[in-house]
C-alpha positions as CSV (number, residue, x, y, z in Angstrom):
1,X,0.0,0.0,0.0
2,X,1.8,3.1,-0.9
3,X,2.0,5.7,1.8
4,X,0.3,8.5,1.0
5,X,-2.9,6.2,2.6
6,X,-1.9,7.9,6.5
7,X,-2.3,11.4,5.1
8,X,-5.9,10.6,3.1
9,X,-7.1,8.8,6.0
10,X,-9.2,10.9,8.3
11,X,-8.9,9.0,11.2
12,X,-5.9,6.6,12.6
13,X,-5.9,3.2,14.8
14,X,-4.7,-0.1,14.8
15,X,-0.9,-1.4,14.0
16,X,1.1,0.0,11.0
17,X,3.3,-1.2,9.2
18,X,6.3,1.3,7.6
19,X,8.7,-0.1,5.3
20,X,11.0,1.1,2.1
21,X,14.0,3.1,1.2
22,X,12.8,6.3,1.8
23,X,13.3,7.1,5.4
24,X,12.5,10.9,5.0
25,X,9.7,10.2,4.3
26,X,8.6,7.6,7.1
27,X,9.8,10.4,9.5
28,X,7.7,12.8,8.4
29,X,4.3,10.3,8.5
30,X,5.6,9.6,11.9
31,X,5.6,13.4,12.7
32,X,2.5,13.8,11.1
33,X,0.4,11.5,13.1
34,X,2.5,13.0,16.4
35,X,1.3,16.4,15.5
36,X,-2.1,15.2,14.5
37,X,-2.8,13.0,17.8
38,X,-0.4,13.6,20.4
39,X,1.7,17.2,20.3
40,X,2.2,18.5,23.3
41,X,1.5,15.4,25.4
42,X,4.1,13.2,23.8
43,X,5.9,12.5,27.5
44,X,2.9,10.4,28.3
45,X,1.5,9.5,24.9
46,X,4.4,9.0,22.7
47,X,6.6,6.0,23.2
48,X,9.5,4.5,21.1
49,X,11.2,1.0,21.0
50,X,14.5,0.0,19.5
51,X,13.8,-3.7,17.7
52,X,16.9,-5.2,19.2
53,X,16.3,-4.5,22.8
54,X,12.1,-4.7,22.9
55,X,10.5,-7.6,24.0
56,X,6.3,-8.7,22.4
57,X,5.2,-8.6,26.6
58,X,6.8,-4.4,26.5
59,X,4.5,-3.6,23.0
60,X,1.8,-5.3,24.4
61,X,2.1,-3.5,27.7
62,X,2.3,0.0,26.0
63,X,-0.7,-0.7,23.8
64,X,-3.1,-1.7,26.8
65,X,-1.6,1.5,29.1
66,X,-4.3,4.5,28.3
67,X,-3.6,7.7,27.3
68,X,-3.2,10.4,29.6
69,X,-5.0,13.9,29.1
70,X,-5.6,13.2,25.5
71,X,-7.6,10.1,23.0
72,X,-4.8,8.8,21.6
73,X,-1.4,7.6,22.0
74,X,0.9,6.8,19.5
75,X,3.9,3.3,19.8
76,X,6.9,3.6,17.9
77,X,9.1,0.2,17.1
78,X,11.6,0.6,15.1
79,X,14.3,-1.8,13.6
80,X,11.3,-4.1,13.0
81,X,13.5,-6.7,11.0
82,X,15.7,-7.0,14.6
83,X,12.7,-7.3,16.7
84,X,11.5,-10.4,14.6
85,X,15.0,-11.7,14.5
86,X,15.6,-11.9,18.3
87,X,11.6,-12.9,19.0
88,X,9.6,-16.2,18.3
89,X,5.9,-14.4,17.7
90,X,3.3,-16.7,18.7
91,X,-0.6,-16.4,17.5
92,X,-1.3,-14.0,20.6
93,X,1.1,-11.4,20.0
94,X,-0.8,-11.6,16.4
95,X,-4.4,-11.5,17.9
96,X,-3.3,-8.3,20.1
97,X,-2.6,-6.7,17.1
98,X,-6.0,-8.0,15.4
99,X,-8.0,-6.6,18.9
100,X,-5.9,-3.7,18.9
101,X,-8.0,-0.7,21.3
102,X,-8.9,2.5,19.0
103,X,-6.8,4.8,21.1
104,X,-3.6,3.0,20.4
105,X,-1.8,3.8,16.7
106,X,1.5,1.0,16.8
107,X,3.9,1.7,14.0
108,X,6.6,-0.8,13.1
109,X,9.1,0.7,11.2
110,X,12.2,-0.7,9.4
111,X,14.0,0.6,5.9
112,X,15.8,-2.7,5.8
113,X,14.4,-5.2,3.0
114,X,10.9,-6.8,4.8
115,X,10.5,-10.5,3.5
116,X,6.7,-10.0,2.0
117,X,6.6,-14.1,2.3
118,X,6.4,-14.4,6.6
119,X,3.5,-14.6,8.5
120,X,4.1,-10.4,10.0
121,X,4.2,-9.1,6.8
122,X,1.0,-10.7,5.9
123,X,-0.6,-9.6,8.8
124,X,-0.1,-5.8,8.0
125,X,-1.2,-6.9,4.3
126,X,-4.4,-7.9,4.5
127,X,-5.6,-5.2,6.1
128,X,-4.1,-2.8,3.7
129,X,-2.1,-1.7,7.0
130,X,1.7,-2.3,4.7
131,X,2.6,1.1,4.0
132,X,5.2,1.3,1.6
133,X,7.9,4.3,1.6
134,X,9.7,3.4,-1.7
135,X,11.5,5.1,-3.9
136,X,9.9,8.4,-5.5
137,X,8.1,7.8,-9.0
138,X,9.2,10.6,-11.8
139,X,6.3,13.6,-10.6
140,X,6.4,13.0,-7.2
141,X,10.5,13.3,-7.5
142,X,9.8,17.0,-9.0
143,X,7.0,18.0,-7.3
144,X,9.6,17.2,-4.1
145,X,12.3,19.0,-5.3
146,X,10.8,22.0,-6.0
147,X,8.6,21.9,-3.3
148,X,12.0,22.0,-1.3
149,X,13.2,24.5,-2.9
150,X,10.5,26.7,-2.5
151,X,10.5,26.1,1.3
152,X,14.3,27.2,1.1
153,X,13.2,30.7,-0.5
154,X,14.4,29.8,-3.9
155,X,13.2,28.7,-7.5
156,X,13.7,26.1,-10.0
157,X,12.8,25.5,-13.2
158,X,11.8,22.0,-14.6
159,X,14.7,21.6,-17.0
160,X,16.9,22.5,-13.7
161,X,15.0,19.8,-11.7
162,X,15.6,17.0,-14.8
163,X,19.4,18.0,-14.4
164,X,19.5,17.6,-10.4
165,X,18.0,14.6,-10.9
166,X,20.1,13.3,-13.5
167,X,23.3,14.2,-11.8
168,X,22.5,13.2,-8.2
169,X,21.8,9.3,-9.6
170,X,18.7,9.4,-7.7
171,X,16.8,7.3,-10.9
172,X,20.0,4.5,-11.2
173,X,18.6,1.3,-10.4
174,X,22.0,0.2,-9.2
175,X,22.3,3.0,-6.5
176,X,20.8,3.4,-3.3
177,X,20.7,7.1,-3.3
178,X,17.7,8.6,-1.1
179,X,15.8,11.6,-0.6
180,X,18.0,12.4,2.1
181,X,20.6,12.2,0.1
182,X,19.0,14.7,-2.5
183,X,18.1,17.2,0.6
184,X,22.0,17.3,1.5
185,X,22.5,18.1,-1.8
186,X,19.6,20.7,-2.4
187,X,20.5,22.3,1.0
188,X,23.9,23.3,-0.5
189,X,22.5,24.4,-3.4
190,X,20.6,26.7,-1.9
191,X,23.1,27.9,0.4
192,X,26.1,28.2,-2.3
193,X,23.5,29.9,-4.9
194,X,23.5,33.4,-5.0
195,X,20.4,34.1,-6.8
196,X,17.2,33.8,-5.8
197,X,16.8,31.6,-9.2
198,X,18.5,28.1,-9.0
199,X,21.2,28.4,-12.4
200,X,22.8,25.3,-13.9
201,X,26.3,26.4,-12.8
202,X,24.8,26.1,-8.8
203,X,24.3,22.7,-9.3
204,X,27.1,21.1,-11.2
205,X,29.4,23.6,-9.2
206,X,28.0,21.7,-5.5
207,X,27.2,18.1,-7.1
208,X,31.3,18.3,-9.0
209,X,32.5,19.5,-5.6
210,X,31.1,16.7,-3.9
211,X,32.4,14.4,-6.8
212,X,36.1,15.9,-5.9
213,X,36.0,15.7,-2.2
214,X,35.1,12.3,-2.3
215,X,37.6,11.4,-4.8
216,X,40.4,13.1,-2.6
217,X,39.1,11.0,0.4
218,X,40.0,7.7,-1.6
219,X,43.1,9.1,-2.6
220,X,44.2,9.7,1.3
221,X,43.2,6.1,1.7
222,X,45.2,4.9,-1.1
223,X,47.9,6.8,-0.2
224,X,48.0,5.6,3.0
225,X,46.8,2.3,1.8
226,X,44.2,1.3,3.7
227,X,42.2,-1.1,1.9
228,X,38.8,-1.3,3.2
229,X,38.8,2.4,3.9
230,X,40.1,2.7,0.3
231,X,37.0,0.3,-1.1
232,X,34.8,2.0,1.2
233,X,35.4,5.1,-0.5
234,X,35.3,4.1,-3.8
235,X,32.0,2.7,-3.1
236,X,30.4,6.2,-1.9
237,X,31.8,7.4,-5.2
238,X,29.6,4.7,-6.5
239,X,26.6,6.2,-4.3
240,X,27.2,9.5,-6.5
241,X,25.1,8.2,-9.6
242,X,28.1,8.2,-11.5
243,X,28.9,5.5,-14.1
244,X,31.9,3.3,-13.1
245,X,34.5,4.2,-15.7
246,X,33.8,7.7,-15.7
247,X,34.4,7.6,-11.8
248,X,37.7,6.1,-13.3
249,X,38.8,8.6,-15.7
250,X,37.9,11.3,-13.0
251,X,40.1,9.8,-10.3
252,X,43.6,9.7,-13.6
253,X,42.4,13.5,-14.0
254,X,42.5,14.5,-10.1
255,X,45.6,12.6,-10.1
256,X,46.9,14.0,-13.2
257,X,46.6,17.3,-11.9
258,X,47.9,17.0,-8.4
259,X,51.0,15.9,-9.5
260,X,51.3,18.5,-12.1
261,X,50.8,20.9,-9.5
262,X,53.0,19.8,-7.4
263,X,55.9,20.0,-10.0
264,X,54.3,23.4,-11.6
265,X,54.1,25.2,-8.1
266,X,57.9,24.5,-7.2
267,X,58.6,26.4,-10.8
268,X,59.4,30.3,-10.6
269,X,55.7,30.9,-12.2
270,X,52.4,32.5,-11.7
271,X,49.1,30.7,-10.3
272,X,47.4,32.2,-13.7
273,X,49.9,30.6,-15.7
274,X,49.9,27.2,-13.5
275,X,46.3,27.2,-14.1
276,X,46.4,28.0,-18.4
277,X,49.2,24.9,-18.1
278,X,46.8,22.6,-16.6
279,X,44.1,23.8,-18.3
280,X,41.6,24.0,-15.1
281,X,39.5,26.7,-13.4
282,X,39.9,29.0,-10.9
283,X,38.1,27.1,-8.1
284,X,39.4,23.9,-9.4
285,X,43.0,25.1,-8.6
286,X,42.3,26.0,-5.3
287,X,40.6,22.7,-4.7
288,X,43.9,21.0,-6.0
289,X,46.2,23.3,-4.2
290,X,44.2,22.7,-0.8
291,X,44.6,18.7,-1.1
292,X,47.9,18.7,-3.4
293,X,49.6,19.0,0.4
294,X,48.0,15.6,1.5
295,X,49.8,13.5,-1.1
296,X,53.7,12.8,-1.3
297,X,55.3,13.3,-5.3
298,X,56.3,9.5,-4.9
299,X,53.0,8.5,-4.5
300,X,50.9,10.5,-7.1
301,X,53.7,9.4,-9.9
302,X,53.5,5.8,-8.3
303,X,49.5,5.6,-8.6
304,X,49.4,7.6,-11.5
305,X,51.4,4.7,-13.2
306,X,49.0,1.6,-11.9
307,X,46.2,3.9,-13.2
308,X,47.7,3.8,-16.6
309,X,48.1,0.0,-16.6
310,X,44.3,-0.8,-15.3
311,X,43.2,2.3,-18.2
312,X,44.3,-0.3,-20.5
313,X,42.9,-3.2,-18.7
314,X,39.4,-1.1,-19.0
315,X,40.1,-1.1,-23.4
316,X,41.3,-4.6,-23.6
317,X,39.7,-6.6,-20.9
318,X,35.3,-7.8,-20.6
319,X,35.8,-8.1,-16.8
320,X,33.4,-6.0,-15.1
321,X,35.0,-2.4,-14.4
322,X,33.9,-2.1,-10.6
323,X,35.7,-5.7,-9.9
324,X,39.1,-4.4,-12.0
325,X,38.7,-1.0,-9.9
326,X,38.5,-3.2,-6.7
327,X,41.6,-5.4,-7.8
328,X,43.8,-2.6,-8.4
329,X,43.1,-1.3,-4.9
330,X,43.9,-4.5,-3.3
331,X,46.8,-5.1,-5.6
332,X,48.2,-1.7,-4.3
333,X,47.3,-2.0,-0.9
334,X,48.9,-5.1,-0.1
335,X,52.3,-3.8,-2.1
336,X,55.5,-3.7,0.0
């Protein structure tokens, strides 16, 4: 059941069930139905339960407890896939949640992958109680994003929105980017733009500067060759949206032009001419200048030549890209 249900309902009771991706949104139904029912008694009426640590005889309890000053109160479980790992349900805990009293509203809440085949699942299902918080579909995405911006004092114009989308990866079906992740991105946007009107140079400027820094951060693990730092990092460049061997060519180019800096800026030469030499832009130089420090010459030529050799790998070889990018980081990392 998709979750827009809990705002068309008028009136809410019973057990919930809250599952999908998108955990913005579950925390705004959740504040929703606090606001609705409960605000300003939620120290009496407003409990919450972590999965791993509550027990079917503590929910049970806090169901049948009744409000106090108010009609409602509202249960919070969250972690749901660790409450049903560490407890055996029997049919009563299922009948409570059949017999549930109308003052009671029991949400359980997880953005971990539900198996739709067991016996809770089903539960929530049949009474169309299985509210599902998955990803955006393509005018609820835009809708959201300017929405956002609006709230942020700002505006946006659709062919804007189709180029935030398209370069945060929020549409790849291989990447897990959320709406959180979209309102860390719009929330620099707006801060970084200085135009009441959101331009295409505000966002390739903030999503290519997240791009960077992240590509830096693998680099420091490289350098210091850490692996699964190194991996992990490579993997939130993944997160970006970005295909694989562009990712690649990206990384050669930063690399590229830290070590040419570093050779350039030791020269008797201007920063203008340093950045007409290497053929970058004003803010990328000082980028590269503020990292170039990090990385030791031996290192950048060092790398710099691996990247070379797995460049060719990429022209010459059908192995997947992501597993070659993977081996040369292990290959590296485990050098003498």
């Amino acid at each position: 059941m998709n979750y827009k249900k809990i705002y068309r309902d008028s009136d809410h009771s019973g057990a919930y069930l809250f599952f999908g991706q998108e955990k913005y949104l579950m925390e705004n139904a959740v504040g929703y139905l606090i606001n609705k029912y409960v605000k300003g008694t939620e120290v009496f009426n407003y409990t919450k339960f972590k999965g791993s640590e509550v027990k079917p005889e503590d929910i049970i309890s806090a169901c049948e407890t009744y409000p106090v000053m108010n009609d409602k109160k509202v249960v919070l479980v969250r972690d749901v896939v660790d409450f049903l790992g560490e407890n055996d349900l029997k049919d009563s805990f299922y009948d409570f949640l059949d017999n549930l009293s109308d003052f009671v509203i029991l949400i359980f809440w997880d953005t971990a992958n539900i198996k739709k085949t067991t016996k809770f699942y089903k539960a929530f299902k049949k009474k169309d109680r299985d509210m599902d918080f998955a990803k955006l579909n393509p005018v609820d995405l835009n809708n959201f994003i300017k929405g956002y911006f609006i709230r942020k004092g700002k505006e946006i114009s659709q062919s804007e929105v189709s180029l935030f989308i398209g370069e945060s990866g929020y549409n790849s079906k291989n990447e897990d980017v959320s709406l959180l992740d979209l309102k860390t991105e719009m929330d620099k946007i707006a801060s970084h733009a200085k135009n009441k009107k959101i331009s295409r140079e505000d966002i390739s400027s903030t999503i290519t500067e997240n791009i960077d820094t992240n590509i830096f951060k693998f680099l420091d693990a490289m350098m210091g060759r850490r692996r699964e730092e190194s991996l992990k990092e490579l993997h939130n460049l993944y997160k970006l949206g970005e295909p694989s061997l562009k990712i690649f060519t990206m990384v050669i180019r930063q690399v590229k032009n830290l070590l040419s800096y570093k050779i350039l800026s030791t020269k008797n030469i201007s920063q203008n001419d340093i950045i007409n030499k290497m053929e970058v832009k004003n803010f990328e130089l000082k980028k590269i200048r503020d990292f170039e420090r990090n990385f030791s010459k031996e290192f950048l030529i060092n790398f710099y030549e691996e990247l070379i050799k797995t460049d060719e790998l990429f022209k010459t070889s059908s192995i997947d890209e992501k597993l070659i990018m993977e081996t040369l980081i292990v290959k590296y990392c485990n050098k003498n």
